[in-house]
Short mmCIF file of the C-alpha atoms (twelve columns), coordinates in Angstrom:
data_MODEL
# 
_entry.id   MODEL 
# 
loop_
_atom_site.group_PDB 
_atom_site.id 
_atom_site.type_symbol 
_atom_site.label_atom_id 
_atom_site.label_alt_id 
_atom_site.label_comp_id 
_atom_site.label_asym_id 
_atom_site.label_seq_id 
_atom_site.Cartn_x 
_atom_site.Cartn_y 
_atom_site.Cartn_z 
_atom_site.pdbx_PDB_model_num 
ATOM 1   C CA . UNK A 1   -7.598  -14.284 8.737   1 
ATOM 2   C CA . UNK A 2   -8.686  -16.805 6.146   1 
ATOM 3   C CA . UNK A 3   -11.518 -14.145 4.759   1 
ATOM 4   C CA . UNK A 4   -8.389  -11.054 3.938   1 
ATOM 5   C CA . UNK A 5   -6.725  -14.126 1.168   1 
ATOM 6   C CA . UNK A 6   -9.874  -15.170 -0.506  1 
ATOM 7   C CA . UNK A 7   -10.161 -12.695 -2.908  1 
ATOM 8   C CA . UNK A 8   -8.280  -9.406  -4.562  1 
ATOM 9   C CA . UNK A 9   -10.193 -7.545  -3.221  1 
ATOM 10  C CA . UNK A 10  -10.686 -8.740  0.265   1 
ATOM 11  C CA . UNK A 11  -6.723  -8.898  0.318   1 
ATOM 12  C CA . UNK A 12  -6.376  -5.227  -1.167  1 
ATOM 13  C CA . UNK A 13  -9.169  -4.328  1.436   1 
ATOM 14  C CA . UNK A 14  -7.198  -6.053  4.375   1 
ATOM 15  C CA . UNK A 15  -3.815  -4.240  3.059   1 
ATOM 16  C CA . UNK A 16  -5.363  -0.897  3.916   1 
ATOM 17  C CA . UNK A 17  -7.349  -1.574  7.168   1 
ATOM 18  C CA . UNK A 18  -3.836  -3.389  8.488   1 
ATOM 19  C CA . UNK A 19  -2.645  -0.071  8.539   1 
ATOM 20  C CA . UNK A 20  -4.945  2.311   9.132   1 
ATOM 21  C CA . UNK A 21  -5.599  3.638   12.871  1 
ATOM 22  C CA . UNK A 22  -5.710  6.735   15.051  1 
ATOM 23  C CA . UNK A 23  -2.770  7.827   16.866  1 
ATOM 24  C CA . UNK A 24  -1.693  5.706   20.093  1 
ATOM 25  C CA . UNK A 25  -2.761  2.571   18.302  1 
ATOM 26  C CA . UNK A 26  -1.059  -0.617  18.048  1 
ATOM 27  C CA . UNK A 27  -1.338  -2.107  14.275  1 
ATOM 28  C CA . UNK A 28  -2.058  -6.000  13.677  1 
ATOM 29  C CA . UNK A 29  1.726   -6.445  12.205  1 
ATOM 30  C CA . UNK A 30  0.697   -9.948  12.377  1 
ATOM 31  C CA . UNK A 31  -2.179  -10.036 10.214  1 
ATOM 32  C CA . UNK A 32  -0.279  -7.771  7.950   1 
ATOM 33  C CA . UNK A 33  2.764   -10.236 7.714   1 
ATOM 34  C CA . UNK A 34  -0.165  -13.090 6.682   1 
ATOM 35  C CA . UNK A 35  -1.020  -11.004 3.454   1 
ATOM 36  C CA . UNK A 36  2.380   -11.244 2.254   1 
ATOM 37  C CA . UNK A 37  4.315   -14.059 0.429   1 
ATOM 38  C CA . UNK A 38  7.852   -14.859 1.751   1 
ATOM 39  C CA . UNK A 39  10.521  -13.003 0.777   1 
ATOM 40  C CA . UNK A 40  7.963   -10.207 -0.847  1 
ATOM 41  C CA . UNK A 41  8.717   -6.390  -0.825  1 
ATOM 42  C CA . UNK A 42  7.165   -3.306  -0.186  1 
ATOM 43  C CA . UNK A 43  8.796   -0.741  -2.170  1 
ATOM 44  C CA . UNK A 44  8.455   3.580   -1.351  1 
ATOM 45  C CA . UNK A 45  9.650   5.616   -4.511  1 
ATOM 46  C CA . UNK A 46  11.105  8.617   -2.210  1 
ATOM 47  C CA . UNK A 47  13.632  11.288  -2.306  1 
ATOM 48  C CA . UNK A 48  16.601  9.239   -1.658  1 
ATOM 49  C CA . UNK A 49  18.435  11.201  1.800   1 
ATOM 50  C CA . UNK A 50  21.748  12.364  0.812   1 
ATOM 51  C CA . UNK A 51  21.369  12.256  -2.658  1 
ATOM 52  C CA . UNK A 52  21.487  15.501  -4.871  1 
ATOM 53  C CA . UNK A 53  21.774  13.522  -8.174  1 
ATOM 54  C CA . UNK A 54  18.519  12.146  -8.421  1 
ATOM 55  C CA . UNK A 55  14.580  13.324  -7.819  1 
ATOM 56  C CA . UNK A 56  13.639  10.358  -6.725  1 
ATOM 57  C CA . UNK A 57  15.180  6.384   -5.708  1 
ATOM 58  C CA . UNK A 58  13.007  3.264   -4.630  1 
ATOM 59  C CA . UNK A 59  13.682  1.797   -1.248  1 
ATOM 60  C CA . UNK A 60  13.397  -2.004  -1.501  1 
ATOM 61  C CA . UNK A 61  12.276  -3.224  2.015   1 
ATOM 62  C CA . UNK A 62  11.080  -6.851  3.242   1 
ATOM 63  C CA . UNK A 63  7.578   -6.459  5.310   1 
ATOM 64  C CA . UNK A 64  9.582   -7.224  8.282   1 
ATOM 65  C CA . UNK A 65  11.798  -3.622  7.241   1 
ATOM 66  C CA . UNK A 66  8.694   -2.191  6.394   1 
ATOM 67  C CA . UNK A 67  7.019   -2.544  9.471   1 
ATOM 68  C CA . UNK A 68  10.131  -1.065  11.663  1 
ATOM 69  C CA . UNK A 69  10.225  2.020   9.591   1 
ATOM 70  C CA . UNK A 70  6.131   2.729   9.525   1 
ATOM 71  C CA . UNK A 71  5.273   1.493   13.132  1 
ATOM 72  C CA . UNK A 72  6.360   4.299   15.475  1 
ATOM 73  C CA . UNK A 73  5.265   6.835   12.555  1 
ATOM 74  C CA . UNK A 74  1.660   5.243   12.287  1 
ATOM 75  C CA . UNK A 75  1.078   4.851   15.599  1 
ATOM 76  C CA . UNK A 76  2.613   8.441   16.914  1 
ATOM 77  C CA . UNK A 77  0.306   9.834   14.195  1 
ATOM 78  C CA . UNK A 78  -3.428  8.887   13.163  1 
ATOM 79  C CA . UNK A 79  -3.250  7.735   9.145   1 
ATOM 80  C CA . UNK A 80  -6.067  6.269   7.537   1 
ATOM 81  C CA . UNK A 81  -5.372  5.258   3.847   1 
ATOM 82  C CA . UNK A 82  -8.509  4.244   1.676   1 
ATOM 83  C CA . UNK A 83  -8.439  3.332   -2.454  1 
ATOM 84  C CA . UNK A 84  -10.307 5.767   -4.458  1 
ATOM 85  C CA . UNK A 85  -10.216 3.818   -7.358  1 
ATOM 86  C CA . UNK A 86  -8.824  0.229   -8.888  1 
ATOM 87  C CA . UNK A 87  -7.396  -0.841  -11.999 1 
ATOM 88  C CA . UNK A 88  -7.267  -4.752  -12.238 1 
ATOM 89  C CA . UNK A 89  -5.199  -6.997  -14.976 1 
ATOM 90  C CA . UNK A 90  -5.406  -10.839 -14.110 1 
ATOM 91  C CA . UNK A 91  -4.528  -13.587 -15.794 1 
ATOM 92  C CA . UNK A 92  -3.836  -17.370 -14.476 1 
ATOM 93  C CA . UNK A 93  -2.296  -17.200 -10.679 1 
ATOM 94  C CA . UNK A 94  -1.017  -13.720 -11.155 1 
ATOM 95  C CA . UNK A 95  -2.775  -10.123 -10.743 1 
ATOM 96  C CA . UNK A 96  -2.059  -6.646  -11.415 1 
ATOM 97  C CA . UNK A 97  -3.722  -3.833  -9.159  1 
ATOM 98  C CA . UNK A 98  -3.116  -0.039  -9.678  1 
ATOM 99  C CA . UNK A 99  -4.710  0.978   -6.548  1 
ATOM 100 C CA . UNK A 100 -4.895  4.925   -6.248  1 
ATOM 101 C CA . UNK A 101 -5.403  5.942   -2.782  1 
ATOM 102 C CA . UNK A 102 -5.758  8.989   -0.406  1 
ATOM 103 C CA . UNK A 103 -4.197  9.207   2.951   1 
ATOM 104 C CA . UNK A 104 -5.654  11.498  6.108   1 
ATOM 105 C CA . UNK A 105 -5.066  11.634  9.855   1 
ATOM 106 C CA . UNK A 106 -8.411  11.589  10.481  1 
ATOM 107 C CA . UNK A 107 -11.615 9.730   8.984   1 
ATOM 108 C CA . UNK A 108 -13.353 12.856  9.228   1 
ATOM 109 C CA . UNK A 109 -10.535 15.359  7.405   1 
ATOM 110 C CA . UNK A 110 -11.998 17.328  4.907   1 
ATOM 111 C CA . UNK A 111 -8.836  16.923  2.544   1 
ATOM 112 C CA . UNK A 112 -6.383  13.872  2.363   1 
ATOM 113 C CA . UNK A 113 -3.044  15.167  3.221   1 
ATOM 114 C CA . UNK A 114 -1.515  12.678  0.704   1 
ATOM 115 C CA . UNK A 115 -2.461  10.593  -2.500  1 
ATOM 116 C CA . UNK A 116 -0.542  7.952   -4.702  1 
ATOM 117 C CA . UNK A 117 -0.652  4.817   -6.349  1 
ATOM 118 C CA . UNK A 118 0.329   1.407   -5.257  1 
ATOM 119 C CA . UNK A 119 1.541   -0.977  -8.002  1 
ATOM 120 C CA . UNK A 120 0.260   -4.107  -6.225  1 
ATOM 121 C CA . UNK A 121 1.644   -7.605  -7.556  1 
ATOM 122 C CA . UNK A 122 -0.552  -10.751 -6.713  1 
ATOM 123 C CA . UNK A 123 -0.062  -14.526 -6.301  1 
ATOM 124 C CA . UNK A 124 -2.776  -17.178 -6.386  1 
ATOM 125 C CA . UNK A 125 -1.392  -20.469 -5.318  1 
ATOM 126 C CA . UNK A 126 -4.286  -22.732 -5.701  1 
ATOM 127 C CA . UNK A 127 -5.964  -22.042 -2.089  1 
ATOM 128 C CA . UNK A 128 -5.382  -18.123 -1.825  1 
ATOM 129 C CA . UNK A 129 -4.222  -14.768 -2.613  1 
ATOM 130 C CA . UNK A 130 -0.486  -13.475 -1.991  1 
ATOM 131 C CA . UNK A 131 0.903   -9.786  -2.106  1 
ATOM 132 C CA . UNK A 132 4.347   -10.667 -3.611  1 
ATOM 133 C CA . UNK A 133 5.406   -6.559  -4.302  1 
ATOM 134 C CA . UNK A 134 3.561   -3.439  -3.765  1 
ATOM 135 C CA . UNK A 135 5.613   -0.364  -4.760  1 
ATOM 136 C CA . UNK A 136 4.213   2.918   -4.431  1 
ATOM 137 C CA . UNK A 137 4.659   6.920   -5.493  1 
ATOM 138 C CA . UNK A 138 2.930   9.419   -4.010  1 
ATOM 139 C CA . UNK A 139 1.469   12.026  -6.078  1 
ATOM 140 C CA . UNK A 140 3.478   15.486  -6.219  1 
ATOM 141 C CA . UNK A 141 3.177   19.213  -8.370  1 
ATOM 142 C CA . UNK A 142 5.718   17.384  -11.044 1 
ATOM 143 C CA . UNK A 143 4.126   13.930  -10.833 1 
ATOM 144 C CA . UNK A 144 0.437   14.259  -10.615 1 
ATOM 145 C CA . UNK A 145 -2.239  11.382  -10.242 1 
ATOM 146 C CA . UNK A 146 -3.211  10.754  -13.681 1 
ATOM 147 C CA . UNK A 147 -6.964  10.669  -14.763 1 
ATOM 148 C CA . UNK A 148 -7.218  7.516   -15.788 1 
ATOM 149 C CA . UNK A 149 -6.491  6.227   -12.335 1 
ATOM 150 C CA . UNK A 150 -8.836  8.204   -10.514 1 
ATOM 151 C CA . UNK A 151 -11.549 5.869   -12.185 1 
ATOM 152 C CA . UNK A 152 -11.801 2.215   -11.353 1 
ATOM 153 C CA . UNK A 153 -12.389 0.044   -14.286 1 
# 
């Protein structure tokens, strides 16, 4: 949809409804593919499986790798991420989001079950808005959310 590129934050806004869903439902992978910019990458920071030598490794996926590992998770399971707050750095055709967010099975969940940040990368090409990276940790007892990005600017 034209309206999800327009802006940062109608494409930051898209990013979050493309995924977002109860349990049994089939995601838009197509309108989620349209936010991205060829060859971008969605990037987990994770526990790396079989590795004892470090706490934590990215995992560099294309949205196409992205969407095989997520899809039968998101739709076996309701998730529902929102942003709780925004950090925004801009300059020319590029943009820098810190988006801090909170995940939950439900809408109506008292408590997420999950929070993190998303380092989202942006590209402005003259008609629209691109993600070109978004690479994410989610918030643990050693690496808490910080403060200052539980506040939007």
């Amino acid at each position: 949809m034209a309206s999800d590129v327009e802006s940062i934050d109608a494409i930051i806004t898209a990013t979050y409804d493309v995924i977002s869903g109860p349990a049994g439902k089939k995601r838009d992978w197509d309108r989620m593919r349209s936010l991205f910019f060829p060859g971008s990458r969605l990037i987990p920071t994770a526990k790396e499986a079989g590795r004892d030598d470090v706490d934590l490794a990215p995992n560099i996926l294309d949205v196409n790798g992205f969407i095989a590992r997520a899809e039968p998770i998101l739709e076996k399971n309701g998730f529902y991420e929102t942003e709780i707050a925004r950090r925004v750095e801009h300059f020319g055709h590029l943009a820098h989001v810190w988006s801090t967010y909170e995940s939950r099975r439900d809408p109506s969940d008292a408590q997420p079950f999950m929070r993190g940040i998303n380092s989202i990368q942006l590209f402005h090409d003259g008609i629209r808005w691109w993600i070109v990276t978004i690479y994410w940790q989610h918030e643990s007892s050693v690496d808490p959310v910080p403060a200052k990005y539980l506040k939007s600017d």
